[in-house]
GUMARDREN-17004 format. One record per residue (C-alpha): residue number from 1; residue in one letter; x, y, z. Coordinates in steps of 0.2 Angstrom, whole numbers, plus 5000, padded with zeros to 4 digits. Layout:
REM residues N
NODE    nr   rest      u      v      w
NODE   NUM      A      X      Y      Z
...
//
This chain:
REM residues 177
NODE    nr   rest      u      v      w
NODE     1      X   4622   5269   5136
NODE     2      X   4616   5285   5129
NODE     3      X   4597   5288   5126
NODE     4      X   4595   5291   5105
NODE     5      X   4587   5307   5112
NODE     6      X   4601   5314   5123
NODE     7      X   4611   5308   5108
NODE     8      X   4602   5320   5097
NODE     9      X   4603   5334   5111
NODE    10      X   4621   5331   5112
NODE    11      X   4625   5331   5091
NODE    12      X   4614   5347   5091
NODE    13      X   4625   5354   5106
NODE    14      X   4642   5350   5095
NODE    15      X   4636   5357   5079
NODE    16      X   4628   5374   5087
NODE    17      X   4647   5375   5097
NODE    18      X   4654   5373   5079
NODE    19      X   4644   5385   5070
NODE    20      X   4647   5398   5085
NODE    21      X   4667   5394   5082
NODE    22      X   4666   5395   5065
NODE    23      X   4656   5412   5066
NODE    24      X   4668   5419   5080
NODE    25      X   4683   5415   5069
NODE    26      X   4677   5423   5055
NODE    27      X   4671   5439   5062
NODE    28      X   4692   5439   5069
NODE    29      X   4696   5437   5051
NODE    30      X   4687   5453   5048
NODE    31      X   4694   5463   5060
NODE    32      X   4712   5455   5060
NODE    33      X   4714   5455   5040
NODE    34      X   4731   5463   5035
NODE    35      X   4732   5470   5019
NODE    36      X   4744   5461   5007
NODE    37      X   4757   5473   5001
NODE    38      X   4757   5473   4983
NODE    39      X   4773   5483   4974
NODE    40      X   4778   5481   4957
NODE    41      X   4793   5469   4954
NODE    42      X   4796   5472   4936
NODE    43      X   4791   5473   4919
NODE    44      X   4795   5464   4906
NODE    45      X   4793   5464   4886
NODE    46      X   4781   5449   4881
NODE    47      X   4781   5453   4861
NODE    48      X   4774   5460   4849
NODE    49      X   4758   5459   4840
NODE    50      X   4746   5467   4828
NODE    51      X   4737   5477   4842
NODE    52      X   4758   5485   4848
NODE    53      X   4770   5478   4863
NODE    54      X   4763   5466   4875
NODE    55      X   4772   5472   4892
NODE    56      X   4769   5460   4907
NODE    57      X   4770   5470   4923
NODE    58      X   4776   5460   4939
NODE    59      X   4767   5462   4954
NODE    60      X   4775   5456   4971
NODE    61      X   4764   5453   4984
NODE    62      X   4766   5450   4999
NODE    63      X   4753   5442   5011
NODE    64      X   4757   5442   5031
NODE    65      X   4741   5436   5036
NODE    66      X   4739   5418   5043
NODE    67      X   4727   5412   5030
NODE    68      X   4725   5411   5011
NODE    69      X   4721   5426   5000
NODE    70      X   4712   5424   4984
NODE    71      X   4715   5438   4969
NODE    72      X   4699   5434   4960
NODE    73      X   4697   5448   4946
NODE    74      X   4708   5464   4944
NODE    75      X   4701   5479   4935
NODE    76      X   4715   5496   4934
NODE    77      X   4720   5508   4922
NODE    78      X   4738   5508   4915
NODE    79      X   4748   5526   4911
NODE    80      X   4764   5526   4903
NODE    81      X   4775   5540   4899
NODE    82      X   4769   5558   4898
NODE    83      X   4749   5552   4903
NODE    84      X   4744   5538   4889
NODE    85      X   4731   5529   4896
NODE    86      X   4732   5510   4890
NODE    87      X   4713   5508   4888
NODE    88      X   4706   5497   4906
NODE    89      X   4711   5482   4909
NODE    90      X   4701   5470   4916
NODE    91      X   4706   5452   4919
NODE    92      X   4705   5437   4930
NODE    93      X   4718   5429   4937
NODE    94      X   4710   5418   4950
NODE    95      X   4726   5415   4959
NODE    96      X   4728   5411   4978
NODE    97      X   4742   5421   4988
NODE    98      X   4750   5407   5000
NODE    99      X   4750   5416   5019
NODE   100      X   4765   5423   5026
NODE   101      X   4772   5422   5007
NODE   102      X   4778   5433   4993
NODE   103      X   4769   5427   4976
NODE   104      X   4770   5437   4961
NODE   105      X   4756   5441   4949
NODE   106      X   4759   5445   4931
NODE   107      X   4748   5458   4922
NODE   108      X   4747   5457   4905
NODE   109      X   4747   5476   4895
NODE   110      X   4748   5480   4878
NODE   111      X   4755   5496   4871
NODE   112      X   4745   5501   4857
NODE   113      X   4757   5505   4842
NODE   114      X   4750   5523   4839
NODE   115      X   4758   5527   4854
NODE   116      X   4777   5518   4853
NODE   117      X   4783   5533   4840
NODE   118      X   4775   5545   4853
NODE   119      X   4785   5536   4868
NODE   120      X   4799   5533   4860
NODE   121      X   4801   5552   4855
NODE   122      X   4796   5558   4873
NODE   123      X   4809   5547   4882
NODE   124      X   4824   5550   4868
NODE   125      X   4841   5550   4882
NODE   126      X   4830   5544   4894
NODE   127      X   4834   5524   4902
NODE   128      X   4817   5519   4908
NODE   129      X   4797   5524   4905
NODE   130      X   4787   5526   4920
NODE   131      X   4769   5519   4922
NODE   132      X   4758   5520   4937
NODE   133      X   4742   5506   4939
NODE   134      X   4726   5512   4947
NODE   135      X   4712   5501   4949
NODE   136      X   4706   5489   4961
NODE   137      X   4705   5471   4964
NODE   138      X   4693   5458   4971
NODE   139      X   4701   5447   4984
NODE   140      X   4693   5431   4994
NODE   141      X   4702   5429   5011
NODE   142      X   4705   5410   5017
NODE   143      X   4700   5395   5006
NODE   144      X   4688   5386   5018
NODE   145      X   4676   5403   5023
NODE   146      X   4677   5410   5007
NODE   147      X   4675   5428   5014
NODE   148      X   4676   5443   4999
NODE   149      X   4679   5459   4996
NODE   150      X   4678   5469   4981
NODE   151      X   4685   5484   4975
NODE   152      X   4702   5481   4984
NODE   153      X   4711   5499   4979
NODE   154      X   4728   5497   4970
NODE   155      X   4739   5512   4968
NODE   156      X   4755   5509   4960
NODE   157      X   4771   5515   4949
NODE   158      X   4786   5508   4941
NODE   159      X   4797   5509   4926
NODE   160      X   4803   5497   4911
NODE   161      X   4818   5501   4902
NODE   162      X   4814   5512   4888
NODE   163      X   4826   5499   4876
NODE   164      X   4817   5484   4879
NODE   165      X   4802   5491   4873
NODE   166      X   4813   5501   4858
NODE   167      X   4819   5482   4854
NODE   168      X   4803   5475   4854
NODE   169      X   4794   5489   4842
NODE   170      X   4810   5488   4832
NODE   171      X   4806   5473   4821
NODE   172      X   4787   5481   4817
NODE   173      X   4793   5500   4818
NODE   174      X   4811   5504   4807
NODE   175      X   4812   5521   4813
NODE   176      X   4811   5517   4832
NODE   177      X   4829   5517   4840
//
């Protein structure tokens, strides 16, 4: 039988061994973190609205680590064509990355309606309009520490076909072929 004192020792013992573990794991998290690799997929026409052309853009990511990853918030800057800026988007998908996984991420973008006739003019004989996304994102790496990281940099570029967004404008805008 074991003293209630040596029984404290020994649950104070067990919990310090825990804390050291759960310490030491997470300081190899920090230094064994591989970055996701985020490309675009695709981007597709959502609809139309008063505000222009709602384009969802597709975003593969792939996550090679062992562990969960988090996208809490992503903040970037959309260009489209010739160097329209589409305004900063900010938004907050909260969606977790499965590890050793490929998730997509879908990122909603509106193309103001000032701008279509501009885009549609720019890119007459051509098949697709190229965008680049800038910005950064705020990850959590692995559900159960909860360790974050802000300001993630995202760096990207990708086209969407120049008559998917001609079809979508042409039920607002008659002149746009």
């Amino acid at each position: 039988m074991v003293s209630g004192r040596v029984g404290s020792r020994l649950s104070r013992s067990s919990a310090m061994l825990a804390l050291v573990a759960a310490l030491a794991g997470l300081s190899c998290l920090a230094g064994c973190v591989q970055r996701p690799t985020m490309t675009i997929h695709h981007a597709e026409v959502q609809g139309v609205s008063t505000y222009g052309v709602t384009v969802n853009i597709v975003l593969q990511v792939q996550n090679d680590n062992s562990y969960d990853v988090q996208i809490r918030r992503v903040h970037c800057n959309v260009t489209i064509g010739r160097g329209y800026v589409l305004g900063p988007i900010d938004f907050q998908p909260n969606q977790w990355l499965p590890s050793n996984r490929v998730t997509y991420v879908t990122v909603p973008v509106t193309i103001p309606w000032s701008l279509v006739p501009a885009l549609v003019m720019e890119t007459n004989g051509s098949y697709a309009i190229a965008y680049t996304v800038k910005g950064s994102a705020d990850v959590t790496a692995t559900r159960a520490f909860g360790i974050e990281r802000d300001n993630y940099p995202i760096d990207e570029g990708g086209i969407v076909p120049r008559q998917t967004v001609v079809d979508a404008a042409r039920s607002m805008l008659p002149f746009a072929r």
